[in-house]
N, C-alpha and C positions, 0 to 999 in steps of 0.2 A: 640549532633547533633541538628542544628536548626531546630525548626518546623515554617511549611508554612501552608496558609492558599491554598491550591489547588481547582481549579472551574473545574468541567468535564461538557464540551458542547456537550453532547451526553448520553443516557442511554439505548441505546443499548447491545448488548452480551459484543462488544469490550469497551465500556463505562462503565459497571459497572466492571468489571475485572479490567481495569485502577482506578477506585475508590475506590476497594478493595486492590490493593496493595498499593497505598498511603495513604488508611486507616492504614492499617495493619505498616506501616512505621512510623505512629506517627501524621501524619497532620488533620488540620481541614478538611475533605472535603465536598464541596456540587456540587451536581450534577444537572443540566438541561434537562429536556426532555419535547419534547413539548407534551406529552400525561403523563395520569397520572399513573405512576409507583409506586414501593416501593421499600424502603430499611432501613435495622433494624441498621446497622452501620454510618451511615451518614444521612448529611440532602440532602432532593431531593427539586426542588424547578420548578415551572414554570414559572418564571417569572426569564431574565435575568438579569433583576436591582439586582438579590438578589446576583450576583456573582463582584458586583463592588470593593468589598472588596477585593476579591483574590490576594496573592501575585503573581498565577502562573496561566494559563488559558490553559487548553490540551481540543483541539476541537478535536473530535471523533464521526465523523457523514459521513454518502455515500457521495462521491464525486460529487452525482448529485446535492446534497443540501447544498454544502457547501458556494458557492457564496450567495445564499438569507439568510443563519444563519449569515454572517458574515457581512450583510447587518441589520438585526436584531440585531447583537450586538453594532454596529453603534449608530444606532437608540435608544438601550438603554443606548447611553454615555458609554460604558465602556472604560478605559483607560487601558489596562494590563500592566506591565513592562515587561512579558514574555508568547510568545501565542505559544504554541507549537502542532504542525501538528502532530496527529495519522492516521490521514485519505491518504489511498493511493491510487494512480491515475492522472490524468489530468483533467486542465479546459476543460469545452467540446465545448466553443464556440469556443474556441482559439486554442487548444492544449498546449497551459503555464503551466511550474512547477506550481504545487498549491501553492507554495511562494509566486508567482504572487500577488493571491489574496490578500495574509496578507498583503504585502508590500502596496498596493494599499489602504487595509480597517484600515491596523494602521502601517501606515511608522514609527512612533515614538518609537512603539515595539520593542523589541529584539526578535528574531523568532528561534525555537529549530523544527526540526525534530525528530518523534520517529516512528521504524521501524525495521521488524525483522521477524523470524518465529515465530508469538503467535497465537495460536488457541485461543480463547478466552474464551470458555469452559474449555479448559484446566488447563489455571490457573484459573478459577475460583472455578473449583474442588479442587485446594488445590496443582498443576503439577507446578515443576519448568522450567521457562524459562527464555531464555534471550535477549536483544534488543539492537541494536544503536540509539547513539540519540545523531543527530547531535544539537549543541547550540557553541553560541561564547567561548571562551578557557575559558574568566573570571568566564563566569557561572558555567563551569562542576562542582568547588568545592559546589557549591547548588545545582548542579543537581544532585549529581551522587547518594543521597541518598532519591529520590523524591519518590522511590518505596522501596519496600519491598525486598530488593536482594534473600530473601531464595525464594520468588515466582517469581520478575522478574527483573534480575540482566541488569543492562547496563554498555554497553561501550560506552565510547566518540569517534564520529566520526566529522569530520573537513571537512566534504566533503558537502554542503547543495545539491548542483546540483546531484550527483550520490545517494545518500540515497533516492531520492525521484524516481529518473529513476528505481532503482532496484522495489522499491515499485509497480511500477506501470506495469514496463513491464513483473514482473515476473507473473501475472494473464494472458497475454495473451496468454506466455508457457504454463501455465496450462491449457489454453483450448486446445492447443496441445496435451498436450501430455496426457490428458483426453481422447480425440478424437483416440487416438493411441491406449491406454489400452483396450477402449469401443470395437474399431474395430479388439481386438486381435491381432496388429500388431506386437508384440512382445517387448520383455524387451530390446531389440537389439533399435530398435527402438526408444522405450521411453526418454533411454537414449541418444541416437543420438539428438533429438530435445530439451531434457534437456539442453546437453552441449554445442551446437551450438546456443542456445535460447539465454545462459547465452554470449554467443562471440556478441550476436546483442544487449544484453545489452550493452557491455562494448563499441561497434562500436559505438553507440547512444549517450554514456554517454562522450564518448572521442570527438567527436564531436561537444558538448555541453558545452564543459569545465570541467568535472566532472575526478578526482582522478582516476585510473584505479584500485588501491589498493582497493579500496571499493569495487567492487563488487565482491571481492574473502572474503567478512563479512559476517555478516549476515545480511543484507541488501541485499546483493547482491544473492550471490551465498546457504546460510539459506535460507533463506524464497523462493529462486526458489527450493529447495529440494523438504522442508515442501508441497510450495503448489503442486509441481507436481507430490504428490506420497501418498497422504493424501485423502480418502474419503471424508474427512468434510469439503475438501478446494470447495467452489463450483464452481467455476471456473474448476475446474478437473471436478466436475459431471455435468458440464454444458456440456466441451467436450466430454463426454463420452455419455450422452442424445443424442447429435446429432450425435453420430455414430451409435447410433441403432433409428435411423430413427425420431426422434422428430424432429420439428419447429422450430424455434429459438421463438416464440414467445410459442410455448409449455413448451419449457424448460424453459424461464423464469417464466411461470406462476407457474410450480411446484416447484422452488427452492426459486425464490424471485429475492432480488438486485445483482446481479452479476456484479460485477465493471471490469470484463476484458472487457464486451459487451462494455460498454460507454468510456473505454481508447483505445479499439481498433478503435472507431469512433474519438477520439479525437487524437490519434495517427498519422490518416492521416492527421488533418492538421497540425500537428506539422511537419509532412515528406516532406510537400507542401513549410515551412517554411528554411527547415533543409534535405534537400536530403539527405537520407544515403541507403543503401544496407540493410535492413531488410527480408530477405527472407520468414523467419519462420513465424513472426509479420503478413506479410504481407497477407501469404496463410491464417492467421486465420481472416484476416480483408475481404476477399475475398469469406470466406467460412459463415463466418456471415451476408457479406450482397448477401449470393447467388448469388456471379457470376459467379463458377466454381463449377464441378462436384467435391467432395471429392478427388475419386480417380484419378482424374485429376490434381491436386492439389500436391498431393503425389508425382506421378509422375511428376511434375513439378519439384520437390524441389531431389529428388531423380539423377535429368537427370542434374541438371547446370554442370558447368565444375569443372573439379576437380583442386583443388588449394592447396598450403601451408597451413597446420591448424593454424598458428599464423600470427598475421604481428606485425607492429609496436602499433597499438592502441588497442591489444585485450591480454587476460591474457594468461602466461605461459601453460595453460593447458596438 
């Protein structure tokens, strides 16, 4: 098996787990973080210039910082041959796939999406998991050994537009259906906005261009499990904070970054862009920036008209 020389631009939860399994896999790695960390397996480093060398660059950082890091790495020359997206969400001024950005800050690149249900504690305790990850077809034979399969096994996915939609839209379900659990509404429920959450994925993604086949992955339809049925997803315990009466500005102070708040902001103007029927998305965009009462809301989404559960652009379910 070839070894690479791997750069992780993030050292976060999700950033040292990705570091650890490409250790673990045989490669050089060094990691970046703008504060000073540790790690006894690899080299850490603050200074971007020290990752020019990489054969492979996986940025893993909140999506609210990933425009100014990718402007940062500009600035320090790097030239990648392959810059792969862990980070999931939307631009927030625009609402653009975060391709966007790549495309824009290294057009010359080849661009890999990775994505999936991974707790990130969990493999770092040693938990097996698994991921898609989209990259052009040439790549996957270098890809598909970039990690450590016994901790985190990938598949190749062919889809860049829907791996990234599942990414992003499945944190806004989870404030759902957090908000559900918290208010006691029952497992009836949960799963209602689960699998109706997962049908305004594929509406979105179908729209967009994206593979409908994706978000029955794990991309798609994984990681909406994962996050919406998972304590540790916080997006769930964000929703579930505001159902027993917290702020929205409360509940982020006690949890931290929650990336459904700023894709649900980024979301509308992607919908301003891209009209589509988001119901679910929408009552949680609605209930974030307080302009309906909860239960008003519910009833909202409980009262439209009843229809056919499939059509043409949403899965078999």
């Amino acid at each position: 098996m070839e070894k690479y020389h791997i750069g992780i631009v993030g050292h976060g939860a999700w950033g040292r787990a990705l570091a650890k399994c490409a250790h673990e896999a045989g490669h050089l790695v060094t990691a970046w973080s703008r504060q000073h960390t540790t790690a006894s397996d690899y080299q850490l480093t603050q200074s971007l210039t020290d990752l020019a060398p990489c054969d492979i660059l996986i940025v893993a950082i909140p999506s609210a910082a990933l425009k100014d890091v990718l402007s940062d790495m500009q600035a320090a020359a790097l030239a990648p041959p392959l810059l792969i997206n862990a980070t999931k969400g939307l631009e927030q001024s625009t609402g653009h796939l975060l391709s966007t950005l790549y495309q824009e800050a290294f057009p010359q690149a080849a661009r890999g999406v990775l994505s999936g249900p991974n707790l990130a504690h969990e493999i770092s305790a040693g938990l097996s998991a698994a991921s898609s990850l989209y990259c052009p077809t040439a790549f996957w034979p270098k890809l598909k050994t970039l990690f450590n399969p016994l901790s985190l096994r990938l598949y190749h996915c062919t889809d860049e537009i829907g791996i990234q939609i599942g990414g992003a839209l499945k944190n806004i379900i989870a404030i759902a259906t957090g908000y559900c659990h918290g208010a006691k509404l029952g497992k009836n429920m949960e799963a209602l906005v689960m699998t109706r959450g997962l049908h305004e994925m594929v509406r979105l993604g179908a729209r967009l261009g994206a593979q409908v086949s994706t978000f029955s992955g794990l991309s798609g339809m994984g990681d909406t499990i994962l996050t919406c049925s998972s304590l540790q997803s916080r997006n769930f315990r964000f929703g579930m904070m505001l159902s027993e009466g917290s702020t929205v500005s409360e509940a982020l102070h006690q949890i931290g970054t929650v990336e459904g708040v700023s894709t649900a902001s980024s979301l509308t103007k992607l919908l301003n862009q891209h009209p589509v029927d988001l119901p679910i998305c929408q009552a949680v965009i609605q209930l974030i920036q307080n302009q309906k009462k909860p239960a008003d809301l519910i009833q909202m989404l409980l009262a439209r008209p009843l229809k056919k559960e499939t059509d043409h652009d949403t899965l078999p379910l």
